[in-house]
Each structure stands twice: as C-alpha cells, then as structure tokens.
C-alpha positions as CSV (number, residue, x, y, z in Angstrom):
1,X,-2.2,19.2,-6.9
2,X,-4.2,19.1,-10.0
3,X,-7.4,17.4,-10.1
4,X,-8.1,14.5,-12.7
5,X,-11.3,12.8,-12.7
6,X,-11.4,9.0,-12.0
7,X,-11.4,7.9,-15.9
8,X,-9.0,11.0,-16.9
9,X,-6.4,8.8,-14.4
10,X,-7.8,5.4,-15.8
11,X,-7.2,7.1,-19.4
12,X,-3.7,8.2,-18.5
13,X,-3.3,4.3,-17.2
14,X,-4.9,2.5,-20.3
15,X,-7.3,0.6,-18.3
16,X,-10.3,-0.2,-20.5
17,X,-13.4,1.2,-18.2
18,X,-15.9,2.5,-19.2
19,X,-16.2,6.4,-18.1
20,X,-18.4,7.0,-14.9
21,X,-21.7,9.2,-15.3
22,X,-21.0,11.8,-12.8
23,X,-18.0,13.2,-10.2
24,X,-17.6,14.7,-6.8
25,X,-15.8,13.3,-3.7
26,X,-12.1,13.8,-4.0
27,X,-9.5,11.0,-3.1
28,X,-6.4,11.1,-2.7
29,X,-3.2,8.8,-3.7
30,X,-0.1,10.2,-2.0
31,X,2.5,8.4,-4.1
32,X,1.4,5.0,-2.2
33,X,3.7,2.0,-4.4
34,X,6.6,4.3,-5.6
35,X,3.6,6.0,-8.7
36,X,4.1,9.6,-7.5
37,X,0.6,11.7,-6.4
38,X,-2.9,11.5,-8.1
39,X,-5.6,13.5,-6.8
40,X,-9.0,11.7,-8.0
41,X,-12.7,12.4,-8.0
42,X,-13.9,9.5,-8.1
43,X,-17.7,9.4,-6.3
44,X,-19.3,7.6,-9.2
45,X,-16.0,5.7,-10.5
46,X,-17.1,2.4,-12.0
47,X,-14.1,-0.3,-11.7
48,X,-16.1,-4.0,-13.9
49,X,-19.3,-2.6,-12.7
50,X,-17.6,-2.0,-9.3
51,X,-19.3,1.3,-7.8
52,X,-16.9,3.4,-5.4
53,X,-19.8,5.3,-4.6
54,X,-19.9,4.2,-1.3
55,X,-15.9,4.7,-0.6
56,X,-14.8,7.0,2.3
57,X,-11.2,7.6,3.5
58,X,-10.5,8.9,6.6
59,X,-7.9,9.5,8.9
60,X,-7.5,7.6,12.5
61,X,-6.7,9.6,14.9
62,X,-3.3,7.2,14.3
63,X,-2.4,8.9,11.3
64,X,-3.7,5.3,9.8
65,X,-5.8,5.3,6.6
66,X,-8.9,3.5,6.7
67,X,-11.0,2.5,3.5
68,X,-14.5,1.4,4.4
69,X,-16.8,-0.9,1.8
70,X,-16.1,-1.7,-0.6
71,X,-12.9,-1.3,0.3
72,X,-11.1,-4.7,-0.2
73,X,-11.8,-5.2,-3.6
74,X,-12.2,-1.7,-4.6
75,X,-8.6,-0.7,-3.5
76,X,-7.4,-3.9,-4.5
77,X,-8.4,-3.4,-8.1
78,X,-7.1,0.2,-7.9
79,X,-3.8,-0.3,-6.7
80,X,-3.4,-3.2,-9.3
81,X,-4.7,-0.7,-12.3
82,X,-2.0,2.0,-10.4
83,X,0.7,0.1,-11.1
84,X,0.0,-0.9,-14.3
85,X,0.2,2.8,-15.3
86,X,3.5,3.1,-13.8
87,X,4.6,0.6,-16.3
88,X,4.0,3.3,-19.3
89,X,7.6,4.7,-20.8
90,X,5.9,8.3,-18.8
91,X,3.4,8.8,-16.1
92,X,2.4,12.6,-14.5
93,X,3.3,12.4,-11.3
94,X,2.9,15.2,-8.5
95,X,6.2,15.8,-6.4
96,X,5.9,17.3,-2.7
97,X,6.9,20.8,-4.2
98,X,4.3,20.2,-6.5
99,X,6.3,20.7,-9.4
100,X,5.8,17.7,-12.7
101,X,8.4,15.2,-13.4
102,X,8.1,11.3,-14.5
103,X,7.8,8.5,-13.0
104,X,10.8,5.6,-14.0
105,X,9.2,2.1,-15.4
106,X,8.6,-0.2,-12.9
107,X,7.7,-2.8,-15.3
108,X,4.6,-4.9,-16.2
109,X,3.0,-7.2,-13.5
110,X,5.3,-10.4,-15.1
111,X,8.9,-8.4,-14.1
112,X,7.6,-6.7,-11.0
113,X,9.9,-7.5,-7.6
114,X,8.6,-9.4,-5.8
115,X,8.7,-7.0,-2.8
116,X,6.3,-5.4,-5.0
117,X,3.9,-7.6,-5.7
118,X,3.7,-8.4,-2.3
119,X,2.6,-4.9,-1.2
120,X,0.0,-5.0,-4.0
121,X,-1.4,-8.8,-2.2
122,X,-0.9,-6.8,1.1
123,X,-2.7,-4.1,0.1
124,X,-5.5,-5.5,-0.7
125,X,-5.9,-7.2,2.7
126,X,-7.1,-3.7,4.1
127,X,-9.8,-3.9,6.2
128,X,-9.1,-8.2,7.1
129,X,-9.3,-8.6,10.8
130,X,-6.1,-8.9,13.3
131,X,-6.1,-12.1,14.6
132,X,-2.7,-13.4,16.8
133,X,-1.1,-15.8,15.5
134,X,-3.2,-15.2,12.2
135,X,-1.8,-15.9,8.8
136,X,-4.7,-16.1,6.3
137,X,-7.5,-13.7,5.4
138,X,-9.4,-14.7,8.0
139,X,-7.4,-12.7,10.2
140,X,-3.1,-11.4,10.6
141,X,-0.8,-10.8,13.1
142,X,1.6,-8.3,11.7
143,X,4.4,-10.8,11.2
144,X,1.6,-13.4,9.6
145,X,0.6,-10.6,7.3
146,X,3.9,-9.9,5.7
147,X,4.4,-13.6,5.1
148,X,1.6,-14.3,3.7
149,X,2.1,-11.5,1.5
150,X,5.8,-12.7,0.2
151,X,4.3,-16.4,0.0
152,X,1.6,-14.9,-2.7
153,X,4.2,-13.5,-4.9
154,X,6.6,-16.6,-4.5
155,X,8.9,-16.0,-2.0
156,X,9.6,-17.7,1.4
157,X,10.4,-15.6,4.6
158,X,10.4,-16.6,8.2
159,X,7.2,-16.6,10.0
160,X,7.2,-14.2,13.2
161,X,9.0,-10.4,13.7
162,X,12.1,-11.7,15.4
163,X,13.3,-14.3,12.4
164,X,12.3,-11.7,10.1
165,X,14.3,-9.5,11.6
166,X,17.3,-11.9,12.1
167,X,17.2,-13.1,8.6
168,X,16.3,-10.5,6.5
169,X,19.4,-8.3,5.0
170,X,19.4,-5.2,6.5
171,X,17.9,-2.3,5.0
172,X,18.6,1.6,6.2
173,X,16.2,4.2,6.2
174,X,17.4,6.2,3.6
175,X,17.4,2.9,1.4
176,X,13.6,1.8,1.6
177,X,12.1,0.5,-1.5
178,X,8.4,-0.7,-2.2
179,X,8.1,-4.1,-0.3
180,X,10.6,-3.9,2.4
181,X,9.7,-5.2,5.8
182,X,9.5,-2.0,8.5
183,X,10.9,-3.4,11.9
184,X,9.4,-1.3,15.3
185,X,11.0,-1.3,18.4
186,X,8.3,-2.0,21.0
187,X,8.9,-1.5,24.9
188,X,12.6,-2.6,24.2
189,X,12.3,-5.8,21.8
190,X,11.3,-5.9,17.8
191,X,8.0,-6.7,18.2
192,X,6.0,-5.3,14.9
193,X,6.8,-5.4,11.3
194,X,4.8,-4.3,8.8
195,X,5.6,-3.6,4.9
196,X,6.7,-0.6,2.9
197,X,4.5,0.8,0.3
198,X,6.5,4.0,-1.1
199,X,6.0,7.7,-0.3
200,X,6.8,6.8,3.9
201,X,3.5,5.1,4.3
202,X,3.5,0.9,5.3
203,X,0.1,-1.3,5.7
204,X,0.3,-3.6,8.8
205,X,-1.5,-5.4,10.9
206,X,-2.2,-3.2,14.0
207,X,-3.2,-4.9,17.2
208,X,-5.9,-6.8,18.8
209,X,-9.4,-4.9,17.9
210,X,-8.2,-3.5,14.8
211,X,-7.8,-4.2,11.0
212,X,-5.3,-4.2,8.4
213,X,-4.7,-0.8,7.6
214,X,-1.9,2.0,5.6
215,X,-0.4,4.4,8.3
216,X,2.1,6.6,8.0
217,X,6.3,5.9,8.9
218,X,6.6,9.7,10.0
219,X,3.9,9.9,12.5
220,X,4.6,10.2,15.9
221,X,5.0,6.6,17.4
222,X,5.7,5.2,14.3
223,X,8.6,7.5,13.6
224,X,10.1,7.2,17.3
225,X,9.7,3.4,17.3
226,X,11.2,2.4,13.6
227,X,14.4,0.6,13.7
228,X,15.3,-0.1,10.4
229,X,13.8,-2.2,7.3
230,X,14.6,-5.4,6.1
231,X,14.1,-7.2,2.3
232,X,14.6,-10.4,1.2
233,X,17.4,-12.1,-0.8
C-alpha cells in the first residue's frame, strides 16, 4: 500500500490545512465509507489547529477498532474531510490486490444518502459510552445508536433492534451499502444492530462496559452471528 503523508492525502482531498511540521506513526484507513484504502502518517497532522499527535489505533482483542483522545473530534473531522475527497471526478484508491483504480463520486455533503450521512454522525460517536436504553451522546444502546444516527441526517426509523428489523426492507449480504443497519442473531433472537460503514467493517454500540466502536463483519462472532442488513425507505 503506498504511503502518503497526512497533507499529501488532505492535498489529494482539497481540504485547506495547513501542512504539519514533521511525520511518523502510520495509520491506516481500510476503505471505511465506500473511499477505497489510504495509508497515512499522520503523528504531527494538524486538523484547525487539531493535533493527532496523541492518536493511537489499536486492535481489541475483538477485532474492534479503538481510537483513543482525541478521538471524537479528530476522527469525526477526518471521516468528514474523507468523504469530501470521494466527491472529486477521481480519487487513488488501494484495492485488496493492491492494484490502482478510482473511486465513483459519491457526491458532495448536500446529495449524500442519507444512510451515509448517518454513518459519518455515527462515526463520530466513537468512543461515547454504552448506556441501555441510551439514545443521546451521553451514552447508546446499539439500537439507540443507529437511530440517533438516521434522526441526525433526517430520517425516522423505529427505535429498538426488533422494529428495526421488522420494518426496515431487507437487505442481503452481497447487497450492503454505506449506512445499512447490520442485524445479529444473538442466543436465538435479533438482538444487536449496528451500521455499515463500507469495506465489511460497522461501528456499534457494544455492550455494557464498553464504548462505541468500528469492528469488523468478518471476524469470528460477528461473521457467525450476522443475519442480514436492513435500510430505510
């Protein structure tokens, strides 16, 4: 995968940041919101005065990404500056074979689906508390999570995992797209949802104890336990 620093990528986007002083830690974006894979060094990347000198990512022994501080706004500002380069008539992207292609337009923030900007408001919710019953960023359930994510961008959908899944039109595996509601099947009954962000990764809210958080659709439990996806008229 080739190596870009933090304002080569922000370049390549047309952000208008000013370049950062010095490089080192590497961080990578594995296609997360449909923008294909970036590879950035980014220990010194300066976001509006914004310092990610302090980000880590690590992986749970989950297979679930964590982002530590300042991770809420940090990432929020990151995914919102990813998908604004997405909306350029031809982004570099990095495929699994690691071969070059292009990226299609997604389409400035104003045309986006709305499933997508609710994985961009869900996003940046990384690192908010699980709270049952929770619905606002003072702490999700998973269900509250998703809501509050689709209310954000202007769309209604029921409130807990089994109306979602009732309601929701039906979406296969094979069919996923960026903002789709995952449904698990948990010790017999759909009991967790959380929301598709591209490249077979979802951020959900976990579990009691834990925070919001990206994992991946093809680890082990996640993979055994997904039923299918859902998505809003």
């Amino acid at each position: 995968m080739p190596q870009l620093t933090c304002w080569q990528w922000l370049s390549g986007s047309g952000a208008r940041i000013a370049p950062p002083a010095k490089f080192s830690r590497d961080v990578s974006w594995p296609g997360i919101l449909g923008c294909g894979s970036f590879s950035i060094q980014s220990s010194q990347c300066n976001f509006g005065g914004l310092s990610t000198s302090e980000q880590h990512m690590s992986s749970l022994p989950n297979k679930t990404l964590r982002f530590a501080a300042p991770r809420l706004a940090w990432l929020g500002m990151a995914v919102a500056v990813l998908l604004a380069g997405c909306g350029h008539e031809q982004v570099r992207r990095v495929s699994d074979s690691g071969s070059n292609g292009t990226v299609a337009d997604i389409a400035t923030t104003k045309e986006r689906r709305p499933g997508q900007q609710a994985a961009v408001i869900a996003v940046r919710q990384i690192g908010v508390p699980y709270r049952y019953g929770g619905s606002t960023t003072q702490g999700f359930d998973c269900s509250g999570l998703v809501q509050y994510a689709y209310a954000k961008s202007g769309t209604r959908i029921p409130r807990t995992t089994a109306q979602q899944w009732q309601q929701l039109n039906p979406v296969s595996n094979d069919n996923l797209q960026v903002g789709d509601l995952l449904f698990f099947n948990i010790d017999g009954k759909i009991a967790h949802v959380g929301l598709y962000l591209g490249s077979r990764r979802f951020v959900h809210a976990p579990a009691t104890g834990r925070e919001v958080s990206i994992a991946e659709l093809d680890s082990g439990f996640y993979r055994q336990a997904f039923v299918r996806g859902g998505r809003p008229d």
